[in-house]
N, C-alpha and C positions, 0 to 999 in steps of 0.2 A: 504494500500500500504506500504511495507517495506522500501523504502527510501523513502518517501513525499509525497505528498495528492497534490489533488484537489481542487481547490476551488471555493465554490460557487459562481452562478450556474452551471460552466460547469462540475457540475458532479460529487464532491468528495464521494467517496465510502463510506456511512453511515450502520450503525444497526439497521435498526429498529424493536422496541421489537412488538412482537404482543402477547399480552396473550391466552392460549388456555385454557379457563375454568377457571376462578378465585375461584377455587374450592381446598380442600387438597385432593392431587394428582396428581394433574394438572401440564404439565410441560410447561415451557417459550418456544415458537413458535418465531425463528427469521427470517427474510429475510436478506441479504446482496446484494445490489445491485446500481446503479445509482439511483436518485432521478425519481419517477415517478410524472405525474401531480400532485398525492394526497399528495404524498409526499412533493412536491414543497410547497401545500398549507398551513401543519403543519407545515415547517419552517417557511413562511412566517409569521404566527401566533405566533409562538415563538418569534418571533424576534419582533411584535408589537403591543402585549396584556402585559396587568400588568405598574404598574408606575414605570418607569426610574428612573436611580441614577444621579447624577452629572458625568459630562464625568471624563472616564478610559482611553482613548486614547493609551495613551503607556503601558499601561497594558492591556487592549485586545489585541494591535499589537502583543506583544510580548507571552499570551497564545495562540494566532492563531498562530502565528509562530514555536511555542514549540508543538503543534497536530501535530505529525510526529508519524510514526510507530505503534506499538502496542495503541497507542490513536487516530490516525489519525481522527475518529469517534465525536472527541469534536468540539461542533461546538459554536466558538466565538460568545457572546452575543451584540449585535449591534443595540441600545446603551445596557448597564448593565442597568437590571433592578431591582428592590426592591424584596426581597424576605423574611425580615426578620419578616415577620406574618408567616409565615408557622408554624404550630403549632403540634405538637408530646407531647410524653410524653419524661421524661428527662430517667435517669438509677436509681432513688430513685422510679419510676411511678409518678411523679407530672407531671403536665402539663407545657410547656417552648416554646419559639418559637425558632427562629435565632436567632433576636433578642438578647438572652438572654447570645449567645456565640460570642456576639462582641469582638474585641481586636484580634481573630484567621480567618487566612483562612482555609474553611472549603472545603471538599468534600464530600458532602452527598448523600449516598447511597439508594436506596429504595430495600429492598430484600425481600425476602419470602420460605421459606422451601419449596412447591410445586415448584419453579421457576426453573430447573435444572443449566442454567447458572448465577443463582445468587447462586446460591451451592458452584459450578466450583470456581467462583472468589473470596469467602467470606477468605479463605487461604492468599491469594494476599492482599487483602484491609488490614488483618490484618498483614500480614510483613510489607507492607506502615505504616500503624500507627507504629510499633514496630520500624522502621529505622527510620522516619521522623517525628514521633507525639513530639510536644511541645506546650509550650506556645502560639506559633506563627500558629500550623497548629494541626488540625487535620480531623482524618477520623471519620465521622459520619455516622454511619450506620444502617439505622432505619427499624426494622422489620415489615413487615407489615400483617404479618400472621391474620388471625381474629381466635377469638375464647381466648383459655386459651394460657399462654405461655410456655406450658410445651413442643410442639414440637421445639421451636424457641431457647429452650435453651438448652434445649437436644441435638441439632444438633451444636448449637456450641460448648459445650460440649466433644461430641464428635469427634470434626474436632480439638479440641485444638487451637480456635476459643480464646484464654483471655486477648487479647491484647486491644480492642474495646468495649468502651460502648454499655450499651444495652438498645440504644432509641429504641424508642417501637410507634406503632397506628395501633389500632387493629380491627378500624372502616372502613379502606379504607378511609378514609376521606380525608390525604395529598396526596396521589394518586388521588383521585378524583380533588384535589385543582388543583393540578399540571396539570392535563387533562385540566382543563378549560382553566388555563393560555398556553395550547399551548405546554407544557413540557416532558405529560407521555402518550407517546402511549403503552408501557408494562410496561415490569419488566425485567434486573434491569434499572435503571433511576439514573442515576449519575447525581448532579451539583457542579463545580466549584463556589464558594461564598468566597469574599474577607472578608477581616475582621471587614466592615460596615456592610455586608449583602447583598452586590449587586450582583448578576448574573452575572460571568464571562465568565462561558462555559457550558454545556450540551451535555450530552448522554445517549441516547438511545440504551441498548443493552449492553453486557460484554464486557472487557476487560485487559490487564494484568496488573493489577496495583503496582506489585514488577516490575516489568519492569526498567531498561534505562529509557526509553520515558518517563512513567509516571513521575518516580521521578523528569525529566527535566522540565515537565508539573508544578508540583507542586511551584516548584524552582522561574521558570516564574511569577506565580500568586502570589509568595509572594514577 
């Protein structure tokens, strides 16, 4: 919705990704629409699998309040949960969690070169880092291609894509993680993560992240 959202349950207008062929070629399948039963029931999962942080109160209030427009789609975590074992490879290829980039709020990305809207938006995340990346924030954007990295970087490469690190899991694994805790129905899979590690927001599905909105999103969470 271009001036404000909904709020759940009665209906805020979500993304959800649904992959068609986790395959190279294969492009990201999305719905947009009201929450169905099934849907109802991946929120409710979201929102009560994984171990909780110490309450965020005024700092959820106020990312739910900042999901407006172009991000309307983020849906506040209630309570914040722990996130920072999620485990990827870092931009050297060693292995690293969240964990590892405490001190920053993060926004991390799951993409993949087969995903078409994680194509689409891979431009956007990285003017977001180029405007907003510091100390304090950044855009983590972690490939999730399998196989060798030669398409994942060739493509950013080519899009002029070198603002953004090049986290990397090329097992499905943190996709897979994320699916259990309730997180990742497709690709891409954005979360909002404060600068402990805790679960601020989630989304499922693109969106404009040079945007107004998002940069107010960001603003919010830090």
């Amino acid at each position: 919705m271009a001036n404000g959202k909904l709020h759940l349950p009665a209906g805020r207008m979500i993304a959800v990704a649904i992959v068609a062929g986790m395959s190279v070629g294969a492009l990201g399948v999305y719905l947009f629409g009201g929450l169905s039963g099934n849907n109802t029931q991946l929120v409710a999962a979201s929102e009560s699998s994984g171990a909780t942080c110490p309450a965020r109160d005024d700092k959820i209030a106020a990312v739910d309040a900042a999901a407006r427009g172009e991000v309307a789609a983020m849906l506040a975590s209630k309570p914040p949960r722990a996130l920072g074992d999620l485990a990827f490879n870092a931009p050297d290829g060693t292995p690293m969690t969240v964990a590892d980039l405490a001190g920053k709020t993060l926004l991390i990305n799951l993409w993949a070169t087969w995903c078409a809207p994680c194509r689409h938006e891979m431009p956007a995340l990285n003017q977001l880092q180029e405007e907003m990346g510091s100390d304090k924030f950044e855009v983590v954007a972690i490939n999730v291609d399998t196989g060798s990295d030669d398409k994942p970087k060739a493509f950013l490469s080519e899009t002029g894509v070198d603002a953004l690190g090049y986290y990397r899991e090329s097992t499905l694994g943190l996709f897979n993680d994320l699916k259990r805790r309730g997180l990742a129905y497709g690709l891409p899979v954005t979360l909002l993560v404060d600068e402990e590690g805790c679960l601020l927001a989630n989304m499922n599905g693109p969106a404009e992240w040079a945007s107004p909105d998002a940069k107010r999103l960001i603003e919010a969470a830090m």
